[in-house]
C-alpha positions in Angstrom: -30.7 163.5 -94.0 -27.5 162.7 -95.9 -24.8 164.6 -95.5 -22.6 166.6 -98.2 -19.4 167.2 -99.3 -18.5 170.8 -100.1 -19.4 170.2 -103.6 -22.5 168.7 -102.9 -21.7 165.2 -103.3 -22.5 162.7 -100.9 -20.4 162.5 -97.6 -18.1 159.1 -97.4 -19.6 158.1 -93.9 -22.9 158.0 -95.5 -22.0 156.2 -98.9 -20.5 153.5 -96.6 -24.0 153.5 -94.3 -25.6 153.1 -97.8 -23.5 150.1 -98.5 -24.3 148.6 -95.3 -27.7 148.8 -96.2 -27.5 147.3 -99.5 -26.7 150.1 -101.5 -23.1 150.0 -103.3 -19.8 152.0 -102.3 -17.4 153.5 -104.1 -14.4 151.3 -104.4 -10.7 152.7 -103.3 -8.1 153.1 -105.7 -5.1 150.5 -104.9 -2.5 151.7 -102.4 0.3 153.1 -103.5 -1.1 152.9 -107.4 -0.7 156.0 -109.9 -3.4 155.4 -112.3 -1.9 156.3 -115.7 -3.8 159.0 -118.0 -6.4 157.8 -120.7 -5.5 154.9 -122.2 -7.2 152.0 -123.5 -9.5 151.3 -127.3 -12.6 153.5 -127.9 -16.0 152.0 -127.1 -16.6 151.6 -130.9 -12.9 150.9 -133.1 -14.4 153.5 -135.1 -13.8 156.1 -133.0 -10.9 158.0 -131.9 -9.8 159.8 -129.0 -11.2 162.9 -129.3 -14.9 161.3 -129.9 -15.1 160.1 -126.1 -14.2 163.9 -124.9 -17.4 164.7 -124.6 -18.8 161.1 -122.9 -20.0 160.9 -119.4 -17.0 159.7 -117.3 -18.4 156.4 -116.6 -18.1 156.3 -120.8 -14.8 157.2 -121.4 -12.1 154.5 -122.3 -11.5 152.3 -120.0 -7.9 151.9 -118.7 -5.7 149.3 -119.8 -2.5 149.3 -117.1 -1.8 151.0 -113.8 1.3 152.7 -113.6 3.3 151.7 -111.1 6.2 153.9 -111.0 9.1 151.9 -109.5 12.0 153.9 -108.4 14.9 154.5 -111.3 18.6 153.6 -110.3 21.2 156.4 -111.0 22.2 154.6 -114.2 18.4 154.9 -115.5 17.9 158.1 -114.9 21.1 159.0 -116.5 19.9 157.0 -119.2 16.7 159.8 -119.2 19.1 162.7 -119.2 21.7 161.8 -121.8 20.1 159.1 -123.9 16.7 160.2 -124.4 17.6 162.8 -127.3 18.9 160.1 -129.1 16.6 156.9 -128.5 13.5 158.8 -127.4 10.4 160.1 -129.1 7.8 162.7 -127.3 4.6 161.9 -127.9 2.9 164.9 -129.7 -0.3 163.5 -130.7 0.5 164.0 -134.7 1.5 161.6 -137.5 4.9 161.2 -137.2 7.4 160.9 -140.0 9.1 157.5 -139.1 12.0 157.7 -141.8 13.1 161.3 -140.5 13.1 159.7 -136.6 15.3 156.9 -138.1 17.0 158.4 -140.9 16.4 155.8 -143.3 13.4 153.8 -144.7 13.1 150.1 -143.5 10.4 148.3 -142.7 9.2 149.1 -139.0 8.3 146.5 -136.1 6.5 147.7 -132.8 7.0 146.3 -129.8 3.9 147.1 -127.3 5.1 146.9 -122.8 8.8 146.1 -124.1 9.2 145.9 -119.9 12.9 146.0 -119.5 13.4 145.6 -122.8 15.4 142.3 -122.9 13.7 141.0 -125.8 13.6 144.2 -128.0 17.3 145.1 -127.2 18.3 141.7 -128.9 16.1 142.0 -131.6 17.2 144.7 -132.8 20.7 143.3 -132.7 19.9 140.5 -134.6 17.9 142.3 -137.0 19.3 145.1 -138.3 17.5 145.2 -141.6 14.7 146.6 -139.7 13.4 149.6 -137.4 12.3 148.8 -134.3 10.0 151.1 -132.1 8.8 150.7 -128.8 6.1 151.8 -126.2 6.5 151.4 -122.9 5.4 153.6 -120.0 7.3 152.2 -116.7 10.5 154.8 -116.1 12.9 152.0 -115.5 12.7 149.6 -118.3 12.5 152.3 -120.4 16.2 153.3 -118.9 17.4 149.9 -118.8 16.8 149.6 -122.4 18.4 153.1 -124.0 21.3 151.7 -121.6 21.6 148.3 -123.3 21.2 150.1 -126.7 24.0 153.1 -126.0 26.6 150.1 -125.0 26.4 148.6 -128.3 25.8 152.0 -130.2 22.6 151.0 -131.5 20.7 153.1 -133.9 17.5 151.0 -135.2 15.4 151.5 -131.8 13.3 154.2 -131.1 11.1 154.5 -127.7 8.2 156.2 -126.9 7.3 156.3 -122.8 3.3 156.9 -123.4 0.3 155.4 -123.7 0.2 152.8 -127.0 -2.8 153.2 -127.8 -2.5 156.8 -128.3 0.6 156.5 -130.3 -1.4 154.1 -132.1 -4.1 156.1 -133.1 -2.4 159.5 -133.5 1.4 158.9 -133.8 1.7 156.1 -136.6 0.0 156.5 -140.1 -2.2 153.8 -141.7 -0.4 151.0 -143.0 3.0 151.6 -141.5 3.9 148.6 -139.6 5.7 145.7 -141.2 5.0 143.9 -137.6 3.6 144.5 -134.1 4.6 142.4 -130.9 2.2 142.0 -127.9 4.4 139.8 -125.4 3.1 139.4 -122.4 0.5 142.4 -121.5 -1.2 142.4 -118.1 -3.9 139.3 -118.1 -6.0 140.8 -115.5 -6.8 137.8 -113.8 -10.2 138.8 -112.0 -13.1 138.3 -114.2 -14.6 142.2 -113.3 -11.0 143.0 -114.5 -11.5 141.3 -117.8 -12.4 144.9 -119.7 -9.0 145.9 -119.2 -7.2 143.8 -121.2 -5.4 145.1 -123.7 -6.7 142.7 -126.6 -10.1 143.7 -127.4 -11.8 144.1 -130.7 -11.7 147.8 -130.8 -7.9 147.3 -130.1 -7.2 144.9 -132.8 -8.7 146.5 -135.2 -7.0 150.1 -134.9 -4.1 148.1 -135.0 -5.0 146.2 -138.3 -5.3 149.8 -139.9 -2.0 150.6 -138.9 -0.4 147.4 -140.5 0.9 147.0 -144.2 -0.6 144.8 -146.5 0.2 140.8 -145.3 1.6 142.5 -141.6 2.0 140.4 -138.8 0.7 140.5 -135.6 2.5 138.2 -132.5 1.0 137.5 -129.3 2.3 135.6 -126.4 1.2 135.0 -123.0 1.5 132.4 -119.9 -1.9 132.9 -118.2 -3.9 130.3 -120.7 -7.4 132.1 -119.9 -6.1 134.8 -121.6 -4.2 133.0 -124.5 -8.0 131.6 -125.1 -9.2 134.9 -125.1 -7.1 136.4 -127.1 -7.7 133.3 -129.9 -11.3 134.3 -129.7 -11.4 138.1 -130.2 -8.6 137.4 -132.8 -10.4 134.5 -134.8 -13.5 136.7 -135.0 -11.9 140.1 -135.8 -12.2 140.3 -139.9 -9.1 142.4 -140.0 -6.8 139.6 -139.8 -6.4 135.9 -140.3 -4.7 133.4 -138.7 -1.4 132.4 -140.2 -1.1 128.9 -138.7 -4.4 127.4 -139.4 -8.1 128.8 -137.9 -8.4 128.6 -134.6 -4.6 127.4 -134.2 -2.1 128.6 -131.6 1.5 128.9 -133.1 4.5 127.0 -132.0 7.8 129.3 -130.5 9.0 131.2 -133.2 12.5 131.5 -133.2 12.6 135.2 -132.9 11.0 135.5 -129.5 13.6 135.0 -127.0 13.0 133.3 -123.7 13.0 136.5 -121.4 13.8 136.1 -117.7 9.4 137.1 -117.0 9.3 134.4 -119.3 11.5 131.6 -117.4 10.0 132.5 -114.5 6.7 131.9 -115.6 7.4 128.2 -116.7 9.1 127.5 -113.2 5.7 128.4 -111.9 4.0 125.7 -114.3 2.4 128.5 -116.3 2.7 127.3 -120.0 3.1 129.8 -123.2 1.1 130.3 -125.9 2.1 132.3 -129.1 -0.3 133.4 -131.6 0.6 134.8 -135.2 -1.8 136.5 -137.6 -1.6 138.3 -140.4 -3.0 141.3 -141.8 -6.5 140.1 -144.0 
């Protein structure tokens, strides 16, 4: 007789007798780990948040990151109390009007995991021409960066501390962006852990929706599994084409800077791949 939880579900002891028998037990969430709130593509790029509401929970979106919520200095989360009226944007799940956020009407770039924002904060220096936004969701590189932007009374960045995809598919209309950055994201090493990445085919294509006509798209990343899936997902995803040369990566561009992640990395004999494409 197996024995029950108080809502009927299976006791632990016994999943783990089951498992010992050949049956298969639940796996534990990481230590320490705060899994973040629905994020991720939709099963089909088709759909949209709301249509997985109603899926089974072993159906709904699979997560992209876990949120692992380092602790903020005093300066960062000063940064939170004084700064975020001015740099930040609550997520409100509606189509936001970009130009008022701004207060002007430039042509936009998104940055996707900014991290501590080195890279975004001199971008936006060197380009002022432009509005930058970025989505982050770790607490202290979101500080780091509205503190690095308030020194030099910046006024082209805004920063939203949410899930992108969600501010992807509800937060910025069709054929907004001019370009969209992806430096970086989490290669999920382990093949079961594969799913998570970020650049998927759903993915790629809500972004392509969201891009204006001939809009960029820039990848980067050090773990070269990844930089070769990324080039196949990309190469076979008709909303974009590869502005090098099919099936080409890109050499450095000039406006990605070489981040301390970055130079780390390469001290570890982890080379970088960039890949550019443009909006078909």
């Amino acid at each position: 007789m197996t024995a029950t939880t108080g809502d009927g579900k299976p006791a632990r002891a016994d999943l783990l007798k089951s498992a010992a028998r050949g049956g298969r037990a639940p796996s534990p969430a990481p230590a320490g780990d705060l899994v973040a709130p629905a994020t991720c593509w939709p099963l089909d790029p088709r759909m949209t948040a709301g249509d997985t509401d109603n899926l089974p929970a072993h159906l709904r979106r699979i997560r992209s990151f876990v949120l692992r919520e380092g602790r903020m200095t005093p300066a960062q989360q000063r940064a939170f109390d004084t700064l975020w009226s001015r740099y930040g944007l609550d997520y409100a799940g509606t189509p936001r009007d970009l130009d008022s956020s701004f207060g002007r009407h430039a042509p936009r770039v998104l940055e996707i995991g900014f991290g501590n924002g080195e890279a975004l904060a001199w971008a936006s220096e060197h380009d002022p021409a432009r509005d930058y936004l970025g989505v982050e969701v770790h607490g202290p590189g979101v500080g780091r960066l509205m503190n690095a932007l308030a020194a030099r009374d910046a006024d082209n960045v805004r920063i939203y501390k949410h899930d992108a995809v969600e501010v992807l598919e509800h937060e910025i209309a069709p054929a907004t962006l001019a370009e969209a950055r992806i430096w970086f994201p989490d290669p999920w090493h382990k093949k079961r852990h594969h799913k998570r990445r970020l650049i998927q085919p759903g993915f790629v294509a809500l972004l392509a929706s969201r891009m204006a006509s001939d809009g960029l798209l820039h990848l980067a990343t050090d773990w070269q599994p990844y930089a070769e899936h990324m080039l196949e997902v990309m190469e076979a995803a008709p909303g974009w084409r590869n502005a090098i040369a099919p099936g080409a990566y890109a050499d450095k561009p000039e406006w990605r800077i070489e981040t301390h992640f970055e130079r780390r990395g390469l001290k570890l004999g982890h080379g970088v791949r960039d890949l550019l494409y443009r909006k078909a």
